[in-house]
C-alpha positions in Angstrom: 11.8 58.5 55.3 8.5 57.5 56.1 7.6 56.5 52.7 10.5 54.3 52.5 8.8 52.2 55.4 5.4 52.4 54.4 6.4 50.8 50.6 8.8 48.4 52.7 6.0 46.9 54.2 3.8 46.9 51.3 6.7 45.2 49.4 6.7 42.6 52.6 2.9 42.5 52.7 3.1 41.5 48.9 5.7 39.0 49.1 3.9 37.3 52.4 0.3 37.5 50.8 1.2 36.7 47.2 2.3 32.8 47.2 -0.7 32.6 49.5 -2.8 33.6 46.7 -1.8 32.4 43.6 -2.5 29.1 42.3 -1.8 26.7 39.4 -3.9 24.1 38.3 -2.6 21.5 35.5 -4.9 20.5 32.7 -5.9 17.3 34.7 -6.7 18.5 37.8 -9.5 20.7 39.3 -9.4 23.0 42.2 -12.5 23.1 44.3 -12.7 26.6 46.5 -14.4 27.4 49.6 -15.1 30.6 51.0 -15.2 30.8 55.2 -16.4 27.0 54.7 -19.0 27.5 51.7 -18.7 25.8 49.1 -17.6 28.7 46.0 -16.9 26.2 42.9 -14.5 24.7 40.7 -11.9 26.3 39.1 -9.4 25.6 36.6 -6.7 24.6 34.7 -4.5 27.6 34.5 -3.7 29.9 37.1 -5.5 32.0 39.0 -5.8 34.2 41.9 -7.4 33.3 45.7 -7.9 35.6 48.9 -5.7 34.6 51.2 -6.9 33.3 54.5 -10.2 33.3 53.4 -10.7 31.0 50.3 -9.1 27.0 50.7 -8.8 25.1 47.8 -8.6 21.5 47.0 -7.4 19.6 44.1 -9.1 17.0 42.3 -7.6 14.5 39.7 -9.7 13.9 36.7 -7.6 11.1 35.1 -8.4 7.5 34.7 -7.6 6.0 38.4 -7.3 2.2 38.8 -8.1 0.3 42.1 -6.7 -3.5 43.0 -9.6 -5.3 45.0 -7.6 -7.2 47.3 -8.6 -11.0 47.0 -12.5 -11.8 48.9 -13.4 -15.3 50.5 -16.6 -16.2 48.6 -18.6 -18.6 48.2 -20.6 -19.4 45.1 -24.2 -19.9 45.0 -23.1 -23.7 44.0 -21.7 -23.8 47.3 -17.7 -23.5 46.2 -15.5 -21.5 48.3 -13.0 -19.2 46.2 -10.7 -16.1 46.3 -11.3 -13.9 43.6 -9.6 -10.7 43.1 -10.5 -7.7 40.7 -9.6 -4.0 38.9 -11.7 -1.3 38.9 -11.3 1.6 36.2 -13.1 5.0 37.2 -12.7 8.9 36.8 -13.8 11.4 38.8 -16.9 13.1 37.0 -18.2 16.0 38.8 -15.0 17.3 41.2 -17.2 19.3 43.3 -19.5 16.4 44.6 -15.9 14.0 45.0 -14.9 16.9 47.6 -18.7 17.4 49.4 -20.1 14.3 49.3 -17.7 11.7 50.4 -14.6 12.2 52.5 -12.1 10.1 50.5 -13.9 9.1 47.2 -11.3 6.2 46.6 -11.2 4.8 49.5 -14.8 4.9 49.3 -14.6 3.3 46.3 -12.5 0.3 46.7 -14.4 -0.9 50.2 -17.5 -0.2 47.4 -16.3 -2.7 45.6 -14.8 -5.2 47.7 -18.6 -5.6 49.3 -19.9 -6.0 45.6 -17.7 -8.8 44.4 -18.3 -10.4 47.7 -21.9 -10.0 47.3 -22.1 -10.7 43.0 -19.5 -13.6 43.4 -22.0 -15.7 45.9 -24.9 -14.8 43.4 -23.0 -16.7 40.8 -22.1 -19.9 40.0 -18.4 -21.0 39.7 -19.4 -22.4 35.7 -20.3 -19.0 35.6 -17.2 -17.2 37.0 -15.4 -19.2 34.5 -16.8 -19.4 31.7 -18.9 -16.3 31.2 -16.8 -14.0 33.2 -17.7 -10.8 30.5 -21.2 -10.9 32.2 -20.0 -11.1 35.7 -17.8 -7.8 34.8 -20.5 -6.2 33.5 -22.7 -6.7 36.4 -20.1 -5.7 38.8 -19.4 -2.6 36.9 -23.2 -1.4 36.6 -23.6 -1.9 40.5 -20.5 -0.1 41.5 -21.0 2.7 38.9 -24.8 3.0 40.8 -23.5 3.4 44.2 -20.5 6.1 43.6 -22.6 8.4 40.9 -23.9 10.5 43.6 -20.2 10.9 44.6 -19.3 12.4 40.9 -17.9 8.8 40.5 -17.8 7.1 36.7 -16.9 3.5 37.2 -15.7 2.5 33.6 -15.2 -0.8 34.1 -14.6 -4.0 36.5 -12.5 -6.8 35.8 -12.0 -9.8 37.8 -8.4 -11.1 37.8 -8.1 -14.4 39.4 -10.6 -16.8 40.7 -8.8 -19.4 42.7 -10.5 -22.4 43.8 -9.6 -25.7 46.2 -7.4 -28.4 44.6 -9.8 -31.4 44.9 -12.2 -28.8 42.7 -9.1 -28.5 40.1 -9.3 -32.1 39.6 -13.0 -32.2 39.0 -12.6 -29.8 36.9 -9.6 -31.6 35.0 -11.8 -34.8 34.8 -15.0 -33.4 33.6 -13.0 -31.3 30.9 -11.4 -34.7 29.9 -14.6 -36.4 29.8 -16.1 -33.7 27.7 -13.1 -33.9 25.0 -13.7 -37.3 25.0 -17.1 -37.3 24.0 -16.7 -34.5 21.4 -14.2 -37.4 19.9 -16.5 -39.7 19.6 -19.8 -37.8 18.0 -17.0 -36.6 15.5 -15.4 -40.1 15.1 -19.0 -41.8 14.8 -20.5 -38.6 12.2 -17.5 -39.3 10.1 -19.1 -43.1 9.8 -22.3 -42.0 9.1 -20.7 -39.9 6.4 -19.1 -42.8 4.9 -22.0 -45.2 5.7 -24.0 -42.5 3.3 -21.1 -42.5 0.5 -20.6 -46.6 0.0 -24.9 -46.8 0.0 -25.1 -44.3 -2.6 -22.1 -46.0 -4.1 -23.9 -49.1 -3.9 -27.0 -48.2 -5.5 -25.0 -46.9 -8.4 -23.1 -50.0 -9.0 -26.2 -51.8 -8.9 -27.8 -50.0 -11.8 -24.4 -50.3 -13.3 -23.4 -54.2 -13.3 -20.8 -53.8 -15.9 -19.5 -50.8 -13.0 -18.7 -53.6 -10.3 -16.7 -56.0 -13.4 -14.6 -52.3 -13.7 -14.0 -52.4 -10.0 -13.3 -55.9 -9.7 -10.8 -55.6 -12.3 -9.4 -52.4 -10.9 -8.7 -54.4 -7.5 -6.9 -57.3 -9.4 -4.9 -54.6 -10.7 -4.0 -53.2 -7.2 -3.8 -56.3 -5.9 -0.8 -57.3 -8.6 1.3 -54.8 -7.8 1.8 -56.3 -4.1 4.6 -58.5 -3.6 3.6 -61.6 -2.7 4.4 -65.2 -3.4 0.4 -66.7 -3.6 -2.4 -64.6 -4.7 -5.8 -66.4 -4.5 -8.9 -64.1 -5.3 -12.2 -65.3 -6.2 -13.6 -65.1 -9.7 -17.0 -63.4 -9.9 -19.6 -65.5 -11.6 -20.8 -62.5 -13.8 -17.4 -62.3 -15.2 -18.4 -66.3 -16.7 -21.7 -65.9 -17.3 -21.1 -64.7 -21.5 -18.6 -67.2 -21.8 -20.6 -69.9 -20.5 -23.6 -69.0 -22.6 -21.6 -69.1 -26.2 -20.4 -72.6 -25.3 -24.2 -73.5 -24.7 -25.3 -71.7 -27.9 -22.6 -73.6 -29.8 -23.5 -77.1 -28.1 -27.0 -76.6 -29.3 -26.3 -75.5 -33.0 -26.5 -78.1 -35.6 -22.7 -77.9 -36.8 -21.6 -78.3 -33.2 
């Protein structure tokens, strides 16, 4: 009879200490155990056994974690007030420093960054934030990924979202784009009549070693000009065009049978 108890209670000692001491970690995740308070390691994936009451463990997720940096009031170094808002991309590194070093690593994180955009944003100016944004992302990202790698931290990247600026700076912004389209017009309109300017003097200086070349083209525009429907046609003769048919009547006035 007695043994009957004594392997009830081991069977209730099992069943009490046994979901106390097992523990399943998934492929993603890292459990960090400590012994009475000491820090033991990290364990993991897969399952494995703890002693109960005396080991604690805490999970860690390795995976790719994304932060939204709520939107900052900034100011640019060009003295513009915007809101500008931003993603941050990061993994957690070493799981045992995530745990010891900082008491919420994400939190940490995000109030990490919020201070840097702030502080990146009003070392910028709005050109800047606009048009070279790539540069401002890689900036943030390499003083964010400084501050948290003592954490276990690996910032992968920072993007800014948004940058909102006031209305009357919308319009500026409008004018000097139109402005700038404008005068791209006009270099292109005035190099396309420099290129033309070149093509009628080279033209030019070929018809003038040529004279027989402008008769051709003056004939060429009669031609053109014939085809037009129109009831008077005046067009100047060309004095070239006369000048063999005045010089035979000459010849003939001074020979002896004219």
């Amino acid at each position: 009879m007695q043994w009957v108890i004594v392997l009830g209670l081991i069977i209730l000692l099992i069943l009490v200490v046994a979901p106390a001491s097992v523990r399943i970690v998934q492929e993603y995740e890292r459990g960090v155990i400590f012994r009475l308070g000491r820090l033991v390691g990290a364990r993991g994936p897969g399952l494995f056994f703890m002693i109960p009451y005396v080991e604690r463990m805490v999970k860690v997720d390795l995976r790719m974690l994304t932060i939204d940096v709520p939107p900052q009031e900034c100011i640019t170094r060009d003295n513009v007030s915007t809101r500008v808002d931003a993603v941050i991309y990061f993994r957690v590194m070493d799981p045992e420093k995530a745990v010891v070093k900082v008491l919420d690593f994400i939190r940490a994180t995000s109030l990490i960054a919020q201070t840097t955009l702030r502080s990146v944003v009003g070392q910028s100016e709005l050109d800047e934030l606009l048009t070279h944004r790539e540069q401002v992302n890689q900036r943030l990202q390499q003083i964010i990924d400084e501050q948290t790698t003592p954490w276990g931290v690996k910032v992968s990247a920072v993007e800014v979202k948004d940058v909102e600026i006031p209305a009357e700076m919308r319009r500026a912004l409008a004018r000097q784009a139109e402005a700038e389209r404008e005068r791209r017009a006009k270099i292109i309109h005035a190099e396309g009549e420099y290129a033309a300017a070149e093509r009628l003097a080279a033209a030019a200086r070929v018809i003038q070693q040529e004279p027989a070349a402008l008769q051709l083209r003056y004939l060429q525009t009669l031609t053109e000009l014939a085809t037009e429907r129109t009831s008077t046609l005046v067009f100047p003769i060309p004095v070239d065009l006369l000048t063999a048919f005045m010089q035979g009547r000459q010849n003939l006035r001074q020979s002896p049978s004219g």
